[in-house]
N, C-alpha and C positions, 0 to 999 in steps of 0.2 A: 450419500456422503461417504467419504473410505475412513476407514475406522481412525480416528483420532491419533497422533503421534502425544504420544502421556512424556517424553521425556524420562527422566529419574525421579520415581514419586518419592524416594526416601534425601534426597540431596537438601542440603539444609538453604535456610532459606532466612536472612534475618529479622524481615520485615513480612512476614506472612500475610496476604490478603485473607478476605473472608469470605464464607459459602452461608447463602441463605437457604434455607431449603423449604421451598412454599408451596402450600399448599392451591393449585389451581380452579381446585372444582373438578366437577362432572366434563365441562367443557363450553359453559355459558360464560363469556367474557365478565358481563355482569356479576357474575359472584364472585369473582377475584375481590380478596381485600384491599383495604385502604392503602395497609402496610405494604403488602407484596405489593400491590403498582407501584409504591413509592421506589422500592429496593431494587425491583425493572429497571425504571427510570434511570434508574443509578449505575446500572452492573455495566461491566464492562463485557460479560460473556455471560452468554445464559444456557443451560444446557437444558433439555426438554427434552421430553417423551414420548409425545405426544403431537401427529400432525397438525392436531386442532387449536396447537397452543404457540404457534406460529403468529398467530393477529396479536398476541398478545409482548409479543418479544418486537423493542425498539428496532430501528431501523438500523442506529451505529451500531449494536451488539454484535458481537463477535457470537457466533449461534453453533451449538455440538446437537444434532440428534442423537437421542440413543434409543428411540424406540424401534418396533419394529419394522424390517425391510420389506420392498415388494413382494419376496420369495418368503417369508416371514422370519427370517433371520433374526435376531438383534446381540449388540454388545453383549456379551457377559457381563455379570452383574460385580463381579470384581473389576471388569475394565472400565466400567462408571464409578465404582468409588476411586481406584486409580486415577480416573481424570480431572473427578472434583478436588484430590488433592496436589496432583502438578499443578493446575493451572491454579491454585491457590497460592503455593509455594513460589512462583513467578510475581508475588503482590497484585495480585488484580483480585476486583470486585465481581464474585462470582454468587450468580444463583441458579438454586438448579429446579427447576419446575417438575412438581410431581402430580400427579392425577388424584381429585379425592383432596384426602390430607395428609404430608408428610407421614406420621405416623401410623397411619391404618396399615395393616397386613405386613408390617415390618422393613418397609421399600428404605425407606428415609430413614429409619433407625439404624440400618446397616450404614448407612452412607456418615452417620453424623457420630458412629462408632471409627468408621475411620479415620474420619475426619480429627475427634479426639484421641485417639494412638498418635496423629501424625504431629497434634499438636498445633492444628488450627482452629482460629476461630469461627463458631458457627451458631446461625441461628434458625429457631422452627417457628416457620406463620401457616397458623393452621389453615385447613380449607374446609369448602365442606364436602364431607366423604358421598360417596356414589350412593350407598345405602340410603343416607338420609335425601341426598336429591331425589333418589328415583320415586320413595315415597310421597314426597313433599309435592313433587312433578305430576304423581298420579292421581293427586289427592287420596291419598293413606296417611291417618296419622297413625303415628308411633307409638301412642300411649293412647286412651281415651278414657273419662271416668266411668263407663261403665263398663267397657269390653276389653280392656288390657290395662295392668297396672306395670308392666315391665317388657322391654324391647333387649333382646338379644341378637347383636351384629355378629355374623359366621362368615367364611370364606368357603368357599366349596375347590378353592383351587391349593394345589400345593404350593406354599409359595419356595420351598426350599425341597430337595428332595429327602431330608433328613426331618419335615416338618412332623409334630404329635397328630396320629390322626385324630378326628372327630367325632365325640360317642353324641352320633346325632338322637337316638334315642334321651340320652339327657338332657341333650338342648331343648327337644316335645315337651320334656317334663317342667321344665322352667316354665312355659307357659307365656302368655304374651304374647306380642307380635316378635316375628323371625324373621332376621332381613340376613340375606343368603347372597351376597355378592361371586358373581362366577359360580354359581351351580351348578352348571354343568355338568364338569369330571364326575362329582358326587352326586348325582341324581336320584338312583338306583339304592345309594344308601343311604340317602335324605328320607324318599319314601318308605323305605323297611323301615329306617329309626323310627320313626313319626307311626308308622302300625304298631310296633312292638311297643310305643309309650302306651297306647291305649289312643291315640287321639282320632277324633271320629272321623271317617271317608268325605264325612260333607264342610270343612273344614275350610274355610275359602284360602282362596291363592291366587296372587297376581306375579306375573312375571314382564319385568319392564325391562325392555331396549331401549337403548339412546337416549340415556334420562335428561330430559333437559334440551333435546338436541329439536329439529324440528321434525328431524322423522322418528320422534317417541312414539313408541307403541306399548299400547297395554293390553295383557292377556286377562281376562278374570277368569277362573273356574275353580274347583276343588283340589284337595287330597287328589279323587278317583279320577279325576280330570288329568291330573298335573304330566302327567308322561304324556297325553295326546299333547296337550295345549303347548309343552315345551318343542315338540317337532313343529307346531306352525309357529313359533318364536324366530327360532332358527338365528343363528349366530352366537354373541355374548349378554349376557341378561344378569339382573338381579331379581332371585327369588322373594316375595315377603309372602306367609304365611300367618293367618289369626286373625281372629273374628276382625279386626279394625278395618280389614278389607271392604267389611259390607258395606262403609260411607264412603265411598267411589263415588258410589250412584248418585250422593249428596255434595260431594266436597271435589269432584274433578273439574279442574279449571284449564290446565293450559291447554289439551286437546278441544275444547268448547270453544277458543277464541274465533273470530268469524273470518280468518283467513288460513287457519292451520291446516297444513296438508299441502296447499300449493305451490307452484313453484314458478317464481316470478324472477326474472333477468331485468336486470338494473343498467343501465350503461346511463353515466355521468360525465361531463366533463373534469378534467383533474382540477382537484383545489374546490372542486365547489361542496358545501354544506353535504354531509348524510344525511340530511331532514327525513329524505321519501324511504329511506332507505331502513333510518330510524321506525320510522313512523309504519312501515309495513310488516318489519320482525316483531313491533310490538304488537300486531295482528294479530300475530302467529305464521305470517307467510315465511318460506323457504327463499332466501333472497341471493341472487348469485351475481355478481358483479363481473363486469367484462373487465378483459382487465385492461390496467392504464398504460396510458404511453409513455416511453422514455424521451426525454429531453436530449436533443442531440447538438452542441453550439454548431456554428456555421463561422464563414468571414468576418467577421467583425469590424472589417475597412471600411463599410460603407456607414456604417455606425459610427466610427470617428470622425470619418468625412460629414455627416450631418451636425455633430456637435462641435466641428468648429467652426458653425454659421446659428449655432445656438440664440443669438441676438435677433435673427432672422426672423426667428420661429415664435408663433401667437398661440398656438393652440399644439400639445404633446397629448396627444391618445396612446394607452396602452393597453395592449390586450391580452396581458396576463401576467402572473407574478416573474413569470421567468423574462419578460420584457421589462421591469422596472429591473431585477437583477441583472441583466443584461448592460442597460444604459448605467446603474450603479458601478457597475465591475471598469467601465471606460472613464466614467467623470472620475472615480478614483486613479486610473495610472495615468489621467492628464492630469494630476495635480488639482482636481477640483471637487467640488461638493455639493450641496444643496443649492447654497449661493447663485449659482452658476445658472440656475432658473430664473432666477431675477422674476421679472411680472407675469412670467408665461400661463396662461389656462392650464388645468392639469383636466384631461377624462379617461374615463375607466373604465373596462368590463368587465363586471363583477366585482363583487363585494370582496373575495379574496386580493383581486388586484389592488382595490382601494385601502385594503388593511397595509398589503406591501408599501406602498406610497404613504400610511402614515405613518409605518415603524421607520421610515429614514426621516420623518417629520417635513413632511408634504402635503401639504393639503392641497385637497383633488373637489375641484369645480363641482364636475357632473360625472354621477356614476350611474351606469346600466344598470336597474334595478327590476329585470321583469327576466323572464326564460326569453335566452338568443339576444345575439349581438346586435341585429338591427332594430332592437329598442334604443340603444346609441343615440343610433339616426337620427329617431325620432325625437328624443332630447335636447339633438344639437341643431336640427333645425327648428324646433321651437327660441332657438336664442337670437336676438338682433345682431349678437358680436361675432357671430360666425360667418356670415357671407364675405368675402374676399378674404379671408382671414389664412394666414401661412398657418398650415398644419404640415405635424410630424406624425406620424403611425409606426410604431412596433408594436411585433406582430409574429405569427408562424408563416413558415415559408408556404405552407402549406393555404395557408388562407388572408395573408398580408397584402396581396395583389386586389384579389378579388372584393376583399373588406374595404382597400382604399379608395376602389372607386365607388362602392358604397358612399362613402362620404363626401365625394365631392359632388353627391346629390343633394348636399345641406347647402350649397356655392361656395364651399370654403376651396384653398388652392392645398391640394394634398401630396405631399411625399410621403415615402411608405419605406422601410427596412424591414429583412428578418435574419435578426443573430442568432437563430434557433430555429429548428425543427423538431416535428413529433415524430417520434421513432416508434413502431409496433414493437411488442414483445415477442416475439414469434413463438419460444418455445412454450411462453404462457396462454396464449393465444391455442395452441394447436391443445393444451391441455384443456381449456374450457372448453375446444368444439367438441371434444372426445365426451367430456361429460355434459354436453348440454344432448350429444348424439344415444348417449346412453340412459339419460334419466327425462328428457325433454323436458318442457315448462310450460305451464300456462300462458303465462305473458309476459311479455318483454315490456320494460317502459325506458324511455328515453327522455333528457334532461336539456337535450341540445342540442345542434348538426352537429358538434361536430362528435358531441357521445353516440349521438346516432350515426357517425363514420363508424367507429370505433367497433359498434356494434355488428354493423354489415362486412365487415373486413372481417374480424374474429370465426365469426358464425360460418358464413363462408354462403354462396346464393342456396345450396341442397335446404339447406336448414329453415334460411331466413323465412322465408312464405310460408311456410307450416304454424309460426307463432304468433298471432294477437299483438298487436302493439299496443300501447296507450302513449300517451305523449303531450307536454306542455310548449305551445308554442308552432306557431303557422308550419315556420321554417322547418322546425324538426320533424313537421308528421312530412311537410316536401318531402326531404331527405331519406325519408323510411321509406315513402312510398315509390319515390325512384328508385332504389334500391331492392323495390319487388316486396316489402313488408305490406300486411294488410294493415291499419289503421284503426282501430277500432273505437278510441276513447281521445278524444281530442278536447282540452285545456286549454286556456288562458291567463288564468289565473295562476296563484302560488301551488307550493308544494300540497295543502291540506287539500286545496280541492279535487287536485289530480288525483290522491292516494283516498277521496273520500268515494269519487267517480269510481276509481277499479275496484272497491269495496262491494259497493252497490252492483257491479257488472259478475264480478265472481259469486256474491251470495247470491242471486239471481240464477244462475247456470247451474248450482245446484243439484 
């Protein structure tokens, strides 16, 4: 992104918006508070740090990065308080996501000091700081009643170049557990302080990456250890030092869970449930999502031409939110509405679609309740009022044809439209092969043909064969396996069974 136009951050302004400044977390969605979702929800522009906190920012928000660049560039930290106060000073609802908690290391106090010079209003939702997650992640507590009465938070980074340095020797002497955020820099004078307090070589120490994240890792060793053990770290880490360390071996949970470490590719159809997807991070698995397709409208003539023989028509199938949007978007510029259904059947694909059809207040006959669309079929030829019966189908262009004759294997008489098509994302696309090409994965699982299109398009043939599938539903594991994917875990059933099968298949390979 090119660096932000700030405008005149000093130009008055009479109606001032407000800056929240909230605290995100380590980078686990889940520990976002109640409050900060709510104030998200809300903001009209959200400025972040942080690429991880991107899932976290709506979809309408108007979005400023200010962290660091590919080349590791970033804003100045003066042109971030400058920006949270222009874009204040224009009346919008700003918040501005920080890593940790607003207040730790002094990030969000500079900002919410400008913020008050400028004369805006602003508010702090704490988070919770990296320290305490990395602990809490590694199983380290902070306090224990018998091995530490006091926890002392340090930075090892300068955060200003004018910052007080740190008499780490006094901080040994405090005693307790030491939680050292960005050690780093300071390493060399971490370990002097800590000999010169008197504190002994055997001393335990843990040095956590990516707290919270799913490629967390944890070092354990000493004092005399701590220089070797920081070279196999490698990267950004949080130091914690003192006796609390040695209940690791007791209290470590989230690296124990029975999928952590792997790395499973997910490809879903849009609109459907994150059940399996849910349901494998809370594993502990590494879940990557392929990404979704873009809705592209099409003609819309032949849509109008179907609805004005609306009277005609016994039975309206749709096959997806964007086809009930679709024929919504027409019956409104004819001048028409629900009405205009009169006795018609209404059937669905998927539960999403059926949600859409009851927010315009439509109630939908028969809905596809099982993984893949020719559960339908089989729905609708269990029905007596289906044979000769006029049907309508919306649809993707992409799968509209081939679905409708699908269904005139129930004996209904079928027309088909598609006011839309699926569009690939390309440049998102060429991003996941890159990193599915550089970090690869254990397994892929698939939700449906047409996620499993999505999948073999993205991935590209080089890749596909090399990964494990698992998959819910006849048709999807087809779809994989012409497309050269091996098959390995094949389902019928819902979500639990599929994600209970790759459970048992991974802890097994072990």
């Amino acid at each position: 992104m090119a660096e932000p136009e700030l405008g005149d951050p000093t130009a008055d302004a009479k109606n001032p918006g407000t800056v929240a400044l909230v605290g995100a977390g380590p980078g686990d969605a889940g520990l976002l508070t109640v409050r900060g979702r709510g104030l998200l929800d809300a903001a009209d522009v959200v400025i972040y740090e942080h690429r991880r906190q991107r899932a976290l920012i709506p979809k309408d928000a108007e979005r400023f990065y200010v962290g660091p660049r590919r080349n590791g560039d970033r804003p100045a930290r003066s042109v971030v308080r400058q920006l949270a106060v222009a874009l204040a000073r224009e009346g919008r609802s700003v918040v501005y996501l920080l890593r940790g908690d607003p207040f730790s290391f002094g990030r969000g106090s500079e900002v919410a000091q400008a913020l008050h010079d400028a004369g805006i209003p602003f508010e702090i939702v704490p988070g919770v700081t990296t320290g305490v997650a990395a602990a809490s992640y590694a199983g380290i507590p902070l306090v224990s009643p018998s091995l530490a009465a006091t926890t002392v938070f340090a930075s090892g980074r300068a955060v200003e170049r004018h910052a007080i340095p740190t008499d780490w020797g006094a901080v040994a002497r405090l005693g307790g557990t030491v939680v050292i955020r960005d050690a780093a820099p300071a390493l060399d004078a971490i370990i002097e302080g800590f000999a010169e307090a008197g504190i002994p070589s055997e001393m335990p120490t843990a040095i956590v990456s990516h707290a919270g994240a799913t490629q967390q890792r944890a070092i354990v060793g000493t004092l005399e250890t701590l220089a070797r053990d920081v070279t196999r770290a490698g990267g950004r880490y949080t130091l914690l030092i003192g006796w609390t360390v040695l209940l690791r071996d007791e209290l470590a949970w989230f690296e124990r869970r029975p999928l952590f470490g792997r790395r499973i590719v997910l490809a879903r159809a849009p609109h459907t449930p994150e059940k399996v997807a849910e349901q494998l991070r809370k594993l502990g698995a590494d879940v990557i999502e392929v990404p979704a397709l873009r809705v592209a409208r099409l003609d819309t003539e032949p849509l109008r031409a179907e609805l004005e023989r609306l009277a005609e028509i016994e039975w309206l199938v749709f096959g997806s939110p964007e086809a009930v949007e679709s024929l919504w978007e027409q019956l409104l510029a004819a001048g028409r509405d629900t009405r205009a259904l009169g006795a018609i059947r209404i059937a669905a694909i998927g539960a999403p679609t059926a949600a859409a059809l009851l927010d315009r207040g439509v109630t939908v006959d028969v809905v596809q309740d099982r993984f893949g669309a020719l559960a339908l079929v089989d729905l609708l030829t269990a029905r007596a009022d289906i044979p000769g019966a006029a049907m309508l189908y919306i649809g993707d262009e992409d799968s509209a044809e081939p679905f409708a004759r699908d269904l005139e294997s129930t004996g209904a008489s079928v027309t088909w439209v598609a006011p839309y098509r699926s569009v690939p994302a390309e440049r998102r696309e060429s991003s996941f092969r890159r990193a599915l090409e550089r970090r690869g994965a254990d397994l892929v699982v698939a939700t449906s043909p047409a996620a499993a299109a999505a999948y073999l398009r993205a991935a590209g043939d080089e890749l596909v064969g090399g990964i494990p599938a698992a998959v819910n539903g006849v048709d999807t594991a087809a779809a994989l396996r012409e497309g050269g994917a091996q098959v390995v875990i094949e389902t019928t059933a819902g979500s639990e069974d599929l994600v209970r099968a790759i459970r048992t298949r991974l802890e097994r390979e072990e």
